[in-house]
Structure formats: C-alpha cells, structure tokens
C-alpha positions in Angstrom: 38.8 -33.5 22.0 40.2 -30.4 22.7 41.0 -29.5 19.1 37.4 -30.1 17.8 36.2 -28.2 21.0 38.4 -24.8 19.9 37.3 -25.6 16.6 33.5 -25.4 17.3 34.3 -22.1 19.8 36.1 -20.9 16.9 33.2 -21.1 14.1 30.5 -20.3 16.3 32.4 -17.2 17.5 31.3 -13.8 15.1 33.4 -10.5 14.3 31.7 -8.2 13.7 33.0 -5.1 11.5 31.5 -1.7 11.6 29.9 -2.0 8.4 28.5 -5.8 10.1 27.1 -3.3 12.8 25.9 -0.6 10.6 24.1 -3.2 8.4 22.5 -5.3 10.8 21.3 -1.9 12.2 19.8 -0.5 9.2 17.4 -3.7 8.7 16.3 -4.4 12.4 16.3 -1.0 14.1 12.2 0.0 14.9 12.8 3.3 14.2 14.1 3.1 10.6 11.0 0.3 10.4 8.5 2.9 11.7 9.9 5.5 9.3 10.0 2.6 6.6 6.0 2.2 7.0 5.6 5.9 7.1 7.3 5.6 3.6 4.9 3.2 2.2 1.7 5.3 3.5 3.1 8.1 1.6 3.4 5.8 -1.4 -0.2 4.6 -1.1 -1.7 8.0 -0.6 -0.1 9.0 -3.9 -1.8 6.0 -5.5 -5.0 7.2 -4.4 -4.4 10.6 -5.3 -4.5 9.4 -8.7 -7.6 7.0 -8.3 -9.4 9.8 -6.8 -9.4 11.1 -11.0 -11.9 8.0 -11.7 -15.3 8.2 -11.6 -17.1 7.3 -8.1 -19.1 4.1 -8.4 -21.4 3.2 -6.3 -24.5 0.2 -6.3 -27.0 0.1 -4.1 -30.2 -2.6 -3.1 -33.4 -1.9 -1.0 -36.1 -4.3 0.1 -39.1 -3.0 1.8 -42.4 -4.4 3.4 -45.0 -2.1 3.4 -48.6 -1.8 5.2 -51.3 0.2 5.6 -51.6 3.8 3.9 -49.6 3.8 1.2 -49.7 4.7 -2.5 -49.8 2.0 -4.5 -47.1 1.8 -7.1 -49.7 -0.1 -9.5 -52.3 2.6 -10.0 -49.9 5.4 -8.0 -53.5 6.6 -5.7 -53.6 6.2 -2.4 -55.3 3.4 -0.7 -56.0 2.4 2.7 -54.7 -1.1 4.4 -52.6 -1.8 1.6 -49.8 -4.8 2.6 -46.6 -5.7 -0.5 -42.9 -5.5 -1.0 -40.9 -3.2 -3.2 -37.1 -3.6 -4.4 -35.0 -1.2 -5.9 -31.9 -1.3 -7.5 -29.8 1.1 -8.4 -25.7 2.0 -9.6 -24.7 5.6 -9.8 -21.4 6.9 -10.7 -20.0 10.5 -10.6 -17.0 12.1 -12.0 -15.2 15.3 -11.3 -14.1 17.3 -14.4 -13.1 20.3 -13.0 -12.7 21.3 -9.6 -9.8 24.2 -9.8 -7.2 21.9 -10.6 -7.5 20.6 -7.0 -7.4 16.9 -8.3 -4.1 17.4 -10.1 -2.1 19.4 -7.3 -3.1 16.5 -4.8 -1.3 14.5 -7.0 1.3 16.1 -6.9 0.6 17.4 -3.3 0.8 13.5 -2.2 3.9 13.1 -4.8 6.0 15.7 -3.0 4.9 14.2 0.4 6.2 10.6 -0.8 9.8 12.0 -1.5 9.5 14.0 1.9 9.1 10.9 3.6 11.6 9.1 1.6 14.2 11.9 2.8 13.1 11.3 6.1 13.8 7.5 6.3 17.5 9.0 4.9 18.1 11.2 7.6 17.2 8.6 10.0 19.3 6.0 8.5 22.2 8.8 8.9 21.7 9.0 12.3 21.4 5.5 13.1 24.8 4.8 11.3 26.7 7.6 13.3 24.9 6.8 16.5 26.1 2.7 15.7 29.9 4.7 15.0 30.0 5.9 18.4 28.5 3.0 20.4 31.0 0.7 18.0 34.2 2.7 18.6 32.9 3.3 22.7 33.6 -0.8 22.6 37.1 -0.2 21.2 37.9 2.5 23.3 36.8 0.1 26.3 38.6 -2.9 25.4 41.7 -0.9 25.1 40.9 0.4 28.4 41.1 -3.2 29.9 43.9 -3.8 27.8 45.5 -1.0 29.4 44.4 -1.2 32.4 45.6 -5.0 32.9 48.6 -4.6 31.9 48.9 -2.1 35.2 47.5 -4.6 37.4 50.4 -7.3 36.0 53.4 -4.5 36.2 52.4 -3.5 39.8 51.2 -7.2 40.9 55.0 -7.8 40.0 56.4 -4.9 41.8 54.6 -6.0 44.5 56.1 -9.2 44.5 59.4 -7.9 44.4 58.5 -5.8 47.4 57.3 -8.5 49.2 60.8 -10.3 49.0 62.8 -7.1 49.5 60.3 -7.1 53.1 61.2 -10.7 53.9 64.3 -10.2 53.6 64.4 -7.0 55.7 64.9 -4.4 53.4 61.7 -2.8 53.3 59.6 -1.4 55.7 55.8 -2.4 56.2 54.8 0.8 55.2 56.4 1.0 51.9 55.1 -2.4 51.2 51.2 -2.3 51.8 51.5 1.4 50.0 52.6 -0.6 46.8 49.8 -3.5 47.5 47.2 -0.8 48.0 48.3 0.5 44.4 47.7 -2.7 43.4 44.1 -3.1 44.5 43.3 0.0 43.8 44.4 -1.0 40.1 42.6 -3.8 40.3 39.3 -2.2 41.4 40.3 0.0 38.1 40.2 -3.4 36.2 37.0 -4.6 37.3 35.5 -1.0 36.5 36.8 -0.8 33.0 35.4 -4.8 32.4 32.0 -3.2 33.5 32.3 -0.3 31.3 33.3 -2.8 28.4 30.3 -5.2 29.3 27.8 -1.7 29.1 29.3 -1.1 26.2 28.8 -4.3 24.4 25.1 -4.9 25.6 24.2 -0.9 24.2 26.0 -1.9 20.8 24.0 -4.8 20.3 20.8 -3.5 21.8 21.1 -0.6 19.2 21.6 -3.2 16.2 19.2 -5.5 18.0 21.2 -8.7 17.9 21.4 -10.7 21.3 24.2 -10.1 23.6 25.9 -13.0 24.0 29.8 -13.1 24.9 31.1 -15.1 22.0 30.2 -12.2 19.3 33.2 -9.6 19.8 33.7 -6.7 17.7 36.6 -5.9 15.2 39.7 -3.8 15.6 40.0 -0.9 13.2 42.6 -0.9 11.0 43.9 2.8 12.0 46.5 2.4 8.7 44.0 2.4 6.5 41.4 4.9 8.5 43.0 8.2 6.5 43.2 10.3 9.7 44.4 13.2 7.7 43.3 16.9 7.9 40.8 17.6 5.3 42.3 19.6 2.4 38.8 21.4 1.7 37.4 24.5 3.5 34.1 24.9 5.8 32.2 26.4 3.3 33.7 24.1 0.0 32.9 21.5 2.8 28.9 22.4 3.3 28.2 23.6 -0.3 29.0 20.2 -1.5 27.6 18.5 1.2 24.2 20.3 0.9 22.9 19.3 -1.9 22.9 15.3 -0.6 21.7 16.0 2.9 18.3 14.4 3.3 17.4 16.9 5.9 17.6 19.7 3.7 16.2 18.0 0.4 13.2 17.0 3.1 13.2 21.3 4.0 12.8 22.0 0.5 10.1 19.2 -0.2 8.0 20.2 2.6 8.2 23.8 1.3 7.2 22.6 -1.9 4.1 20.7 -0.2 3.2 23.5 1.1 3.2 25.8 -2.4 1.0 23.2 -3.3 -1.1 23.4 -0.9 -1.8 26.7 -1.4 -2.6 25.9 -4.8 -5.3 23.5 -3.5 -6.8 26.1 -1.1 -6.9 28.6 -3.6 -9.1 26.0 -5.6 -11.7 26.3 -2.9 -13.1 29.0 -4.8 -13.6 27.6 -8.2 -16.3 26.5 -10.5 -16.9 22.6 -10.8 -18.4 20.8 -12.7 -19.1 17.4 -12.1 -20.5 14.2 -14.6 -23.3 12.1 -12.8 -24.8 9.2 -14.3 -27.4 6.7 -12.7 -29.3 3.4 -13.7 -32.4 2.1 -11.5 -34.9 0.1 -11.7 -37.4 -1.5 -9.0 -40.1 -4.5 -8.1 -43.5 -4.4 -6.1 -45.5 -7.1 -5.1 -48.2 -5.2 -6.4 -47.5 -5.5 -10.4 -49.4 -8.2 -11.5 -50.2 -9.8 -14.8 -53.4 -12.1 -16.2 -53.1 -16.0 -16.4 -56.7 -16.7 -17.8 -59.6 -15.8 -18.6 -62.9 -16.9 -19.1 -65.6 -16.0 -22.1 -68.6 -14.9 -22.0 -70.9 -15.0 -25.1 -74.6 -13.2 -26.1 -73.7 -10.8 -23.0 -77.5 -8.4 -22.7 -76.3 -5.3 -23.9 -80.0 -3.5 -23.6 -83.5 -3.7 -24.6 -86.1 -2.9 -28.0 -89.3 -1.9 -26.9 -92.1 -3.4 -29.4 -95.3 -2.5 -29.5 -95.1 -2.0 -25.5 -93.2 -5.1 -25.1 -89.4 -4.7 -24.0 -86.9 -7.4 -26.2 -83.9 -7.6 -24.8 -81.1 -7.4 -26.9 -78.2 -9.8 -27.2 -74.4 -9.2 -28.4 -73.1 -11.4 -30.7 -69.4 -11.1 -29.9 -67.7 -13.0 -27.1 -65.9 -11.4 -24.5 -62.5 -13.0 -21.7 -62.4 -11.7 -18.4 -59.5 -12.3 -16.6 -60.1 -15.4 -13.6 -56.6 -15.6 -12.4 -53.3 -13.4 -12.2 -49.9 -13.8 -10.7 -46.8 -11.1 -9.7 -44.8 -10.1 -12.6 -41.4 -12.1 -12.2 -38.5 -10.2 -11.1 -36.6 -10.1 -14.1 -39.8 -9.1 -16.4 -40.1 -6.0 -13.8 -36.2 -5.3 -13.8 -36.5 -5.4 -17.6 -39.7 -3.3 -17.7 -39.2 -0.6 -14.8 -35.2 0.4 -15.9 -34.2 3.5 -16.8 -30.8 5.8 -16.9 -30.0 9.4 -15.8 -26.8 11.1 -17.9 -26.1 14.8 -16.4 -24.2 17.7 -15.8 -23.5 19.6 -12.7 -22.1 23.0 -12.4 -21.8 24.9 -9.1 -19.8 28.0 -8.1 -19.2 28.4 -4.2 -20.3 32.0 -2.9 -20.0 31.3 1.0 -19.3 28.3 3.1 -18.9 29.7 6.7 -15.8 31.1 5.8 -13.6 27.7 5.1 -12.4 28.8 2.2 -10.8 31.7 3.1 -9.4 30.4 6.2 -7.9 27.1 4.2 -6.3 29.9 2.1 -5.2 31.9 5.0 -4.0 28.8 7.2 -1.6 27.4 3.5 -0.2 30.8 3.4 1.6 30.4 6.7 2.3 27.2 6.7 4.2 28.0 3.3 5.7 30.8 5.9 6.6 28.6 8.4 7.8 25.7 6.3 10.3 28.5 4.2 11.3 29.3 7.8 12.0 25.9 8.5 14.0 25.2 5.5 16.2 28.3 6.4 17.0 26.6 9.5 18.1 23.7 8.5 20.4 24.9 6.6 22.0 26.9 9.2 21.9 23.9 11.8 23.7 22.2 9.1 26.6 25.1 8.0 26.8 24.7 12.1 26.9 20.9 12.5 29.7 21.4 9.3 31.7 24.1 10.7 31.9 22.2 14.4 32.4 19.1 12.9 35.5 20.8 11.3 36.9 22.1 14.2 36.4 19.2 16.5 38.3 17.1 13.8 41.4 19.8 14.1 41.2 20.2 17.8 41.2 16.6 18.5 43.8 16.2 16.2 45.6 18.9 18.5 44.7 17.0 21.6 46.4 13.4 20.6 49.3 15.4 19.5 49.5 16.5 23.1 48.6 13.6 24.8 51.2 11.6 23.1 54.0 14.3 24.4 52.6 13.7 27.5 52.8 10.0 27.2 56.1 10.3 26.1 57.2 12.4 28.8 55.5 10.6 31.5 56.6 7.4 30.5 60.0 9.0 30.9 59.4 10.0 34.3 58.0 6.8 35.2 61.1 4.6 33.9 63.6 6.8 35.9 61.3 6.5 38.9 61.3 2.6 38.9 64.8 2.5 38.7 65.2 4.6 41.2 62.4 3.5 43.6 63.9 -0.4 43.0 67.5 0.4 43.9 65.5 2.7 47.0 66.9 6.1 46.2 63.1 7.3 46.0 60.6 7.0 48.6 57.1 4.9 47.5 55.2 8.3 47.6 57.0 9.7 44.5 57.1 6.2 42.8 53.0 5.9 43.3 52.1 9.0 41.8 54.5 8.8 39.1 52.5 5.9 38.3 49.3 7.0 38.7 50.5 10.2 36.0 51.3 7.3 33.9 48.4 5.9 34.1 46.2 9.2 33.9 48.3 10.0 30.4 47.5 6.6 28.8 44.0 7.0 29.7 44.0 10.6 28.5 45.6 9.5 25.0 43.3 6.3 24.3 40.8 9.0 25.2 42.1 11.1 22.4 42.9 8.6 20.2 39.4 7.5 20.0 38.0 11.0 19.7 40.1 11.7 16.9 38.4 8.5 14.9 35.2 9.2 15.9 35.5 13.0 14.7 37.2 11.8 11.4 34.2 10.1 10.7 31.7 12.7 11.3 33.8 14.4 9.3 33.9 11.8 6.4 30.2 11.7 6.9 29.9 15.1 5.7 32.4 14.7 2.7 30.4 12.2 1.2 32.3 9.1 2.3 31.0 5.8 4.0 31.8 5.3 7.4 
C-alpha cells in the first residue's frame, strides 16, 4: 500500500523547469493576452484599410402614407385631400479615385501600425520571461536558504544537546547553556522565516505564470555546470550594436516613427483634389398609378346638328367609341419595371477652407513625427544604458561571489577552531555564538551572491541573443 501510495505522489508531483515557467507564462499571462488582442485589432484595421479602396454600397427602401395636400405623382399638380402610398427603392454606390493618395498611405499607415503592435507583444513577452527569471531563481535562492538555514538549526540543536549533558553532569554553567539554547531558537525562528519567504516565493511564481499553487508542484534545480557563468568576451558597445537591431523596443521606436512619416503624408493630402465615381439606380410605386380593366362602347354617339329648312337634324357618328368602367393599381413589379432609372457620374472637388482642419492636421503630424523621432532617440539610449549596466552588474557580481566565497572560507575556518575550542571550554560561549552567527551571515551573503551572479548572467545572455 505504501509503494502504490509514493507511486501516485510521485506521478502526480510536477517539476517544473524555467523554460516550464517561461512557457506556461507566455500562453496564460493577461498582459501578453491583452497585448495579443491589441495585435489582432491592428491586423483588422489593416484589412479595412484596404476595403476602404472598394466602392461604398449602399441600398435603401421607403414606404410612405400620405394625406391631404400633396402633389400627386400621377398627373404631378397639386390637389387637395389627396390619401395613397408611395415606395421607393433605391442602391447607390460611390468610389474614391483620387483623394491625395490618402487611401494608399492608410494602408500603409495601418500596415506600419500592425508591425508596431506586433513589436510591442515582443517586448512584452521579453519582460515577462526576465520577470518569470527572477521570481524562478527567487524560489531557488529561498529553498537554499531553508536548506541552509536547517542545517543550522540541526548543528546547534546538537550542540545544545551536548551542552545539556556537559550541564548535568556539572560541567557547565546555566548561563553558558540557555545562551547556546537561545542560539538555537533564535535559529529556529530563522527557519520558520526562511519557509515563509520560500512559501511567498512559490505563490508569486505561480501567480505570475497563472498555475494554482498547490504544494506538490516544486521547481527545478539549475544545473550551474552547464549555466556558462563566464565573463562575456564581447565589449559594451559590440554588445548593444548587435543587440539593437533585434530589440523589439527599438524596431517598435522606428515603426512608430515611420507611422508618423505617414501620417504626415495623409495630412498633407487634406489639401488635394478628389474625385470621386457615384453611381445610383431608383425606382418607386404610388397607389395613385392606375391602369384600365374595361370599358364599355358607345355607338351613334350625337356629335351636332344640320339645320334644314328651319328644322335642326341632329347628327349621328357612325364609329363606336370604349370608355373605361373599371381600373386597378399598377402591380408592383409593372411600376418597378416602368419607373427605374440609373445615375453614372463624376465628382471633382478641391478644398479651399474648412475651419482650418487641414492645416492644423498638418501642423499636429509634424510634431508628432518630432516627438516620435524624439522617442526613438531615447530608446536607444535607455537601451546602450540597460546594456552597459547589465555589463557591469554581471562583472561586479562576479566580483562579489569571489569575495563572499573568501569570506566563507575564512569564516568557516574561524568557526571550526572555535567549536573545538568552545567544546574542550577554552573559549567562552560569547565568542563561540558570534563566530557562528559570522558563519551564518557569510553563507547567507554568498547564496546571496551566488544567485545574483545567475540572475545577472541571464540578463546578460538576454542581451547577447541567447534563450534564458
């Protein structure tokens, strides 16, 4: 039972690496998401950049009821108390063919806003994988911490008991003794503090790759062999040259600068002819449009009079005539059919003065072409900086373990010849404690430095080109 109990513990338990971490990041953190969306608004604004080339289509159906005054679409006169229905239907369609090339540099206005997002969601993902670094290399440094510090608690916790048996026996003082047990507590309280720090760290590592913190998923140790924690053989400037030409944020800077060249552009169209192609197709229906259904004849209609001899004769036609009896609406379609017609044209217009938007669209792109070349100026130096310091962190932390290893070394040194000396009591328990406690203070110091060394070769690496 126990065996398939570990077993189960075992499988469900997950490892995860820092390229686990850095992965699970880049697919669930909101930010990159939000930027992610961002990305594919860009994309579908330079989809309708292009649609916005196509002719406008438009349809469009009325239905009226109309009464009293009105001119009567029949005869087209006026007349009084007059009650029908009209439709109309139209479709119109319009189509720019020039317009100062403003159509065209919104493409590519849109197009260069696109890859300006899509250097953005980079730069993000860049800072999401160094931020996911530090928190996963905080948990290392914090485990090691515990590691350290309970190893403490065990050395003294058995110094303690060998006190203890030295003070039954009478060869110790009460004093010497509860100085050694409050060591040990005070260690211990240094145990619980470091498990606290380690349990912050955990819960901000996987709240940062959004996973849920659970105890059984632990992270994995770095294997420093393989981690390359050498100097770098190439100079600040090799170093930034190189890295410059991949770093989103500055291919972003130059985008946006080139957004705003074309924006200009587009401004400057503002006061161009344009001429535009406008077609249209209508026709309508009234209630008043009517046609004959039958008719009836009338023969040897009087058509005047013969006076003869004094006596009128009344004279007879001898044709036949129809009068209509009976009518009906025309049908809808027979209307549609007879009432269509079509509108092909041509407009040209030239802009003199339109409360002065023109020229302050024109003014307003020239500084923001200004402020964006500004911009990209800066991030170029905020870079050279974050390069250069990057640089010199790496070497001074390199520096730094160097030292805190001597002082490890020499500390440790200290602390064997004080144990000796304390257990065979040729050293009063003063002396012994804070030999310790330097002991202690250098280990922290070089785990300290340890870690800040791999963190720093990473940023480092970061900026070479390399994966972290």
């Amino acid at each position: 039972m126990f065996f398939v109990q570990t077993t189960q513990f075992a499988m469900a338990q997950k490892s995860w690496t820092l390229a686990d971490c850095i992965n699970q990041a880049l697919q669930n953190n909101i930010s990159i998401q939000q930027q992610s969306l961002q990305n594919k608004s860009a994309k579908a604004d330079v989809l309708q950049s292009k649609m916005a080339a196509l002719p406008s289509i438009n349809a469009q159906v009325n239905n009226n009821w109309q009464t009293g005054f009105n001119i009567n679409p029949k005869t087209n006169l006026p007349e009084e108390n007059l009650t029908f229905q009209t439709n109309s239907f139209g479709v119109s369609a319009s189509m720019p063919l020039f317009n100062g090339f403003q159509t065209s540099n919104t493409m590519r206005l849109k197009l260069s806003d696109y890859k300006v997002s899509h250097f953005d969601l980079e730069s993000t993902k860049n800072t999401i994988k160094l931020n996911v670094a530090a928190a996963y290399l905080q948990v290392l440094q914090q485990s090691e911490t515990v590691e350290a510090a309970l190893s403490q608690v065990k050395a003294t916790r058995a110094q303690v008991q060998r006190q203890q048996k030295m003070y039954d026996f009478g060869g110790l003082n009460k004093s010497k003794l509860m100085q050694v047990i409050a060591q040990l507590t005070s260690e211990e309280l240094n145990l619980i503090s470091a498990e606290n720090n380690l349990s912050q760290s955990y819960l901000d590592l996987w709240q940062m790759i959004d996973i849920k913190p659970d105890t059984i998923n632990k992270v994995a140790k770095l294997d420093l062999s393989s981690s390359n924690l050498q100097e770098a053989n190439k100079s600040v400037e090799l170093i930034y040259v190189e890295f410059e030409k991949q770093s989103p944020d500055v291919l972003a800077a130059q985008q946006r600068l080139r957004s705003a060249d074309l924006q200009r552009y587009i401004a400057l169209g503002g006061r161009s002819l344009r001429l535009n192609l406008n077609a249209s197709l209508s026709s309508f229906y009234s209630s008043l449009s009517t046609q004959n259904t039958a008719y009836t004849t009338i023969e040897n209609q009087p058509i005047g009079y013969w006076n003869n001899s004094g006596t009128p004769i009344t004279v007879y036609s001898n044709q036949s005539y129809k009068i209509p009896s009976a009518s009906e609406v025309i049908s809808l379609s027979n209307q549609f059919n007879k009432n269509l017609g079509t509108t092909v044209g041509f407009t040209l217009s030239l802009p003199i003065f339109n409360s002065w938007n023109v020229n302050t669209n024109i003014q307003k792109s020239s500084i923001q072409h200004e402020i964006s070349r500004l911009n990209d100026k800066q991030v170029k130096q905020i870079l050279f900086k974050n390069v250069t310091q990057a640089y010199f962190n790496y070497k001074n932390a390199m520096k730094k373990l160097d030292a805190s290893q001597n002082n490890l070394f020499a500390n440790q040194e200290a602390y064997d010849i004080s144990q000796k000396q304390f257990e065979l009591g040729a050293l009063n328990v003063g002396d012994y404690l804070l030999s310790k406690n330097n002991l202690i203070k250098a280990e922290t110091a070089l785990l300290q430095s340890k870690y800040e060394l791999i963190f720093r070769n990473k940023i480092l690496h970061f900026y070479l080109g390399k994966e972290l």
